[in-house]
N, C-alpha and C positions, 0 to 999 in steps of 0.2 A: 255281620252275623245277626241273624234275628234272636230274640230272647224276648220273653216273660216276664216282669217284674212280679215280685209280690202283690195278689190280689188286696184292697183293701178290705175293712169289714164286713161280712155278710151283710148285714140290713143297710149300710148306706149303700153297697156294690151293685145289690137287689135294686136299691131305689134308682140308683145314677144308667143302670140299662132302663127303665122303664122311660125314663126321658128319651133316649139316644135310638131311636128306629133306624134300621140300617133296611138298605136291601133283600130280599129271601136271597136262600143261600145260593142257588144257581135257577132254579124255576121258577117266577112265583103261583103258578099253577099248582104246585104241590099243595097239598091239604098239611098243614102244621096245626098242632095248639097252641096259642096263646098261653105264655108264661104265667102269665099275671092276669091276667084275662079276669071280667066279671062273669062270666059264664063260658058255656063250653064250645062257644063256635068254632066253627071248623071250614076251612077255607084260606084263597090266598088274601093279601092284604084289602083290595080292594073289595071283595065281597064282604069281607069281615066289616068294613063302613058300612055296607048295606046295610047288612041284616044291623046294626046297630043304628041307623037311621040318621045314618050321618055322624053320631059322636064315635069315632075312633078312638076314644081311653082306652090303656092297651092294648090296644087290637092288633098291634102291629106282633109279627111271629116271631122276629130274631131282633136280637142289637147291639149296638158297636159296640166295643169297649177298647178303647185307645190305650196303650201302656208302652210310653216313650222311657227308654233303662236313661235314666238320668245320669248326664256327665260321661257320657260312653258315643263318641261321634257314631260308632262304629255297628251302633246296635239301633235297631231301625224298628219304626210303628208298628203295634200287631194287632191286628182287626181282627176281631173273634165275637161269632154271633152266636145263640145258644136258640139252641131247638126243642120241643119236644114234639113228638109223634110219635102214633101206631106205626109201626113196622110195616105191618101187611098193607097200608095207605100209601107208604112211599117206598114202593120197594129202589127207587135209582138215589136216596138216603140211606138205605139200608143197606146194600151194598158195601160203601169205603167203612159204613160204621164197622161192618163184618169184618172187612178187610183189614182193621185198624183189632179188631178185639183178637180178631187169632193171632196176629203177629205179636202182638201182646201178650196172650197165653204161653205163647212159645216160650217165652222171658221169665215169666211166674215161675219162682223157687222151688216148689215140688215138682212142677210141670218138666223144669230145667236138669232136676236131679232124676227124674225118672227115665229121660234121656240119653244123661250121659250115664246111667250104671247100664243102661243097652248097648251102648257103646255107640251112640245116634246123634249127629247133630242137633241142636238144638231147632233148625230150620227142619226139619224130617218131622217134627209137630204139626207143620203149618197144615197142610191139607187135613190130616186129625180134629185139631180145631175146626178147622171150618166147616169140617162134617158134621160136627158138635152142633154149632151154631148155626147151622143154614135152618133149619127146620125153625127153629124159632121165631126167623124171621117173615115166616108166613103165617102165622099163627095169630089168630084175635086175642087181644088183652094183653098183647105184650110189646111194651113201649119204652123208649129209646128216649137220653138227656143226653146232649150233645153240643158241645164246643165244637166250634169250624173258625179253623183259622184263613181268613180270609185273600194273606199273603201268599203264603204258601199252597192255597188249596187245598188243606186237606183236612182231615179230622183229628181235632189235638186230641181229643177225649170224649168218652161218650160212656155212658150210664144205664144200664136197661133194667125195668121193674117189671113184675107181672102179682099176677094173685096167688097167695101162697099154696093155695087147693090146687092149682095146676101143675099137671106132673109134667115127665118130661115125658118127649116126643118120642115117640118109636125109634122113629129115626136116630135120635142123637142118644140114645140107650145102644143103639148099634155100634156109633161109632166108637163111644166107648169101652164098651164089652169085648174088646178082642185088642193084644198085643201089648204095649204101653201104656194104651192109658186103663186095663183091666183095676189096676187098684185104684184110680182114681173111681171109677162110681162104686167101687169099695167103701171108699171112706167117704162121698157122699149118701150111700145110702146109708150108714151108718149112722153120720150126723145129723140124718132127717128123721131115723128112725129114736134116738135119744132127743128129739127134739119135741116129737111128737108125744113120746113119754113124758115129758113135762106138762105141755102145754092142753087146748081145745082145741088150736087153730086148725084141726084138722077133722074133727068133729060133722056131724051130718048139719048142713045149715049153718057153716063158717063162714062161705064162700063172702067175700067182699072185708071181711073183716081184720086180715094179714096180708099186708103185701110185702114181697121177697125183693129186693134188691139184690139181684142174681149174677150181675156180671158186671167189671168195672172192668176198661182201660184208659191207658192215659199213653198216649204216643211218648215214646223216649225222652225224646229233647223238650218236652212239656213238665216232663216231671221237677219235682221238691218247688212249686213254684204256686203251690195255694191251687193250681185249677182243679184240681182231682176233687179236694176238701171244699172248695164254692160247688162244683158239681154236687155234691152230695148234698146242700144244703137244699138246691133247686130241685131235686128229684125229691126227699122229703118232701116241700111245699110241695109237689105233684100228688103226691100220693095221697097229704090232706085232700085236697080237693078231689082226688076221685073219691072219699071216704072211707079208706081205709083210717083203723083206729091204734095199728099196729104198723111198725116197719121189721123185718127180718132180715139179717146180712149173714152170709157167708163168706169171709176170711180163712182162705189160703198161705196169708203173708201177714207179716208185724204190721209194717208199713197200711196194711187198710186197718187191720185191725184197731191202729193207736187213731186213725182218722175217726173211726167211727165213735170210738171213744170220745172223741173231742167234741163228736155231735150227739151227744147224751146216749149213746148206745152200749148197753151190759150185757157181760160174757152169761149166755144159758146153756152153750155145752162148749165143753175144750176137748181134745182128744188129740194127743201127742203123736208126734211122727214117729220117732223112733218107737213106740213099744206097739205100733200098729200092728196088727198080724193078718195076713193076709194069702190066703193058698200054699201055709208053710214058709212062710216068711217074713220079712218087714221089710218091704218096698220102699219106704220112705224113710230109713235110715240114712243116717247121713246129712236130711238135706241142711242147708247152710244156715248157720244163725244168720241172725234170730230170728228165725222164718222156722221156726223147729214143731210147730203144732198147728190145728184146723181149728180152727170158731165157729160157734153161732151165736151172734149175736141180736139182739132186739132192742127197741126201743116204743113206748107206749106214747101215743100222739094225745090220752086224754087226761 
């Protein structure tokens, strides 16, 4: 059985990929950014030499990270490389990412409960989601952190930021707007609109200056095992560098909630499930501790 040990520290784990250049993840034609990178080249690895003239410091797009479950015959190496990229640059990436964040919405605890009080499997989400989500994925400025695990092929987890001035898509305002998920862009536009009450970031001439950590997933059998929480630390460092001076998270669940906390990120609006009101009702009664309220949270990069 394959398994994940516990990641080690962020800045020694940061540093021991920067040594460790693996293969691209299935092309290397695909255009990736460099993690760690000293500027913003774009390109597969061997162009990335060019344009640096030969010195490769890391230039290289993904890398290994080996994690043998010590003392367990039975549990075997896991190769997992980390990506980032624009979306709309790789769309044959952006796909399994896709395909890895709906099935994963399906599973998300409001998402879950709004189902089953319709009396819907929880699989009767998946095309919803992904109606959600596809539009996104063509979409400039909106980019994708990504563990691939290399045994298995697939995508353990993966992370998408965009800029906080970007609304949503037409498209995925549709998908929401009608059936099940009607309270869900309830209580997003809610929590954007008390968010925006506090803040500027939405302000004329904000743009570049918030960036929204909008969607997380973490494939099932990846979870409680640090990758979600090292993801999140790699997409910060992303976000420095494209200059934003602000991170923004929305938390649907404890579980990210308490992650982001752990990465210096404070509650600036909470709004409870059960006293939600919503077309004569509260849709989100019920759902399951401790997943009982919605976040927003931030965290100041200066």
């Amino acid at each position: 059985m394959r398994s994940l040990v516990r990641m080690v520290s962020g800045s020694s784990f940061r540093a021991m990929k920067r040594l460790q250049p693996s293969p691209q993840w299935d092309n290397p034609k695909f255009k990736l950014r460099s993690l760690r990178g000293e500027d913003d080249t774009w390109g597969d690895a061997d162009a990335a030499k060019n344009t640096n003239n030969g010195n490769n410091k890391s230039k290289k797009v993904d890398f290994l990270l080996e994690t043998p479950q010590q003392g367990d015959e039975n549990n075997a190496t896991l190769n997992v490389s980390f990506h980032v990229f624009q979306t709309v640059d790789a769309p044959s990436l952006a796909d399994p990412v896709l395909r890895c964040m709906a099935s994963c919405m399906c599973d998300e605890p409001a998402s879950r409960h709004l189902a089953i009080q319709n009396e819907h499997h929880t699989k009767f989400l998946y095309p919803q989601w992904r109606a959600f989500l596809s539009p996104f994925m063509t979409e400039k400025g909106n980019y994708c952190v990504v563990a691939y695990d290399h045994g298995d092929k697939e995508v353990a987890a993966a992370f998408m930021y965009r800029d906080m001035c970007d609304g949503l898509p037409e498209e995925s305002k549709h998908a929401l707007n009608h059936g099940v998920f009607r309270p869900f862009l309830g209580i997003l536009t809610e929590a954007k609109q008390q968010y925006a009450s506090k803040t500027k970031d939405f302000d004329d001439g904000t743009r570049g200056r918030s960036g929204e950590l909008w969607m997380r997933a973490t494939n099932k059998k990846y979870r409680h095992h640090g990758l979600s929480e090292e993801l999140i630390g790699l997409t910060l460092d992303e976000m420095k560098d494209h200059g934003y001076q602000k991170a923004v998270l929305q938390s649907t669940g404890d579980f990210t909630k308490r992650a982001a906390e752990r990465n210096g990120f404070r509650v600036a609006v909470e709004i409870d499930y059960e006293g939600f009101p919503f077309e004569g009702g509260f849709p989100f009664s019920g759902t399951e501790p401790p997943h009982t309220q919605f976040w927003v949270l931030e965290k100041d990069f200066m």
